[in-house]
C-alpha positions as CSV (number, residue, x, y, z in Angstrom):
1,X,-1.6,4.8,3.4
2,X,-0.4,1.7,4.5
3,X,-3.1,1.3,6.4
4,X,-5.6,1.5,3.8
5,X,-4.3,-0.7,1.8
6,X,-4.7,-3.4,4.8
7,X,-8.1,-2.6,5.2
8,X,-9.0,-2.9,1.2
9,X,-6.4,-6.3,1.5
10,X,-8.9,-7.8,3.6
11,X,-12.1,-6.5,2.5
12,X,-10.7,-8.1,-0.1
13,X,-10.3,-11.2,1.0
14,X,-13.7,-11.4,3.3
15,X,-15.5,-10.5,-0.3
16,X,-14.1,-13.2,-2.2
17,X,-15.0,-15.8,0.4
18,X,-18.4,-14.3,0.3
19,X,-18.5,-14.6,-3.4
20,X,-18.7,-11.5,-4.2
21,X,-15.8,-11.7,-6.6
22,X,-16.2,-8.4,-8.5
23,X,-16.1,-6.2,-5.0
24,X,-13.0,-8.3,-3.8
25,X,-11.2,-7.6,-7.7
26,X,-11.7,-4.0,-6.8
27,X,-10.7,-3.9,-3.1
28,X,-7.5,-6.2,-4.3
29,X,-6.8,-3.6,-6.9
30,X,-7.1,-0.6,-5.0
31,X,-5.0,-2.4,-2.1
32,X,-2.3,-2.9,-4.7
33,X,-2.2,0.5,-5.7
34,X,-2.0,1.9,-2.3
35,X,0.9,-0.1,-1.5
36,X,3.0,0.3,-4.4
37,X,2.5,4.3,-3.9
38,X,2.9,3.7,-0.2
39,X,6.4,1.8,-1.3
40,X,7.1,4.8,-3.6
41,X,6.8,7.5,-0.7
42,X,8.8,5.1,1.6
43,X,11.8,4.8,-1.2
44,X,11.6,8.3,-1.5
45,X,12.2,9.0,2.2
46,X,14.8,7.1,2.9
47,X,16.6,8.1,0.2
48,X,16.2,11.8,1.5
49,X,17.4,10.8,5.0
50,X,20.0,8.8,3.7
51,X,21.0,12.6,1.6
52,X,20.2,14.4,4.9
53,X,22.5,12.2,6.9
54,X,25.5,12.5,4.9
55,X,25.3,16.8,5.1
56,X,25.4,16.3,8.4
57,X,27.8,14.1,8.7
């Protein structure tokens, strides 16, 4: 997911030097999405490894 929102990040960014400033406010947009729910999923994990470490423990 992370990934993604690299590749939209600088779609982004080669669009608005283009000019096309429309496609690069969409790319940006969709990058920021992907990394917030990409951050979200990350959270999430460690907070279940951090859970899973202390049964074992």
């Amino acid at each position: 997911m992370l990934k993604w929102a690299l590749i939209f990040f600088i779609v982004s960014l080669i669009a608005g030097a283009l000019g096309f400033t429309r496609v690069s406010s969409a790319a940006g947009g969709i990058a920021k999405i992907l990394f917030w729910i990409f951050l979200i999923v990350f959270v999430i994990f460690i907070v279940l490894a951090l859970m899973a470490g202390e049964v074992v423990f």
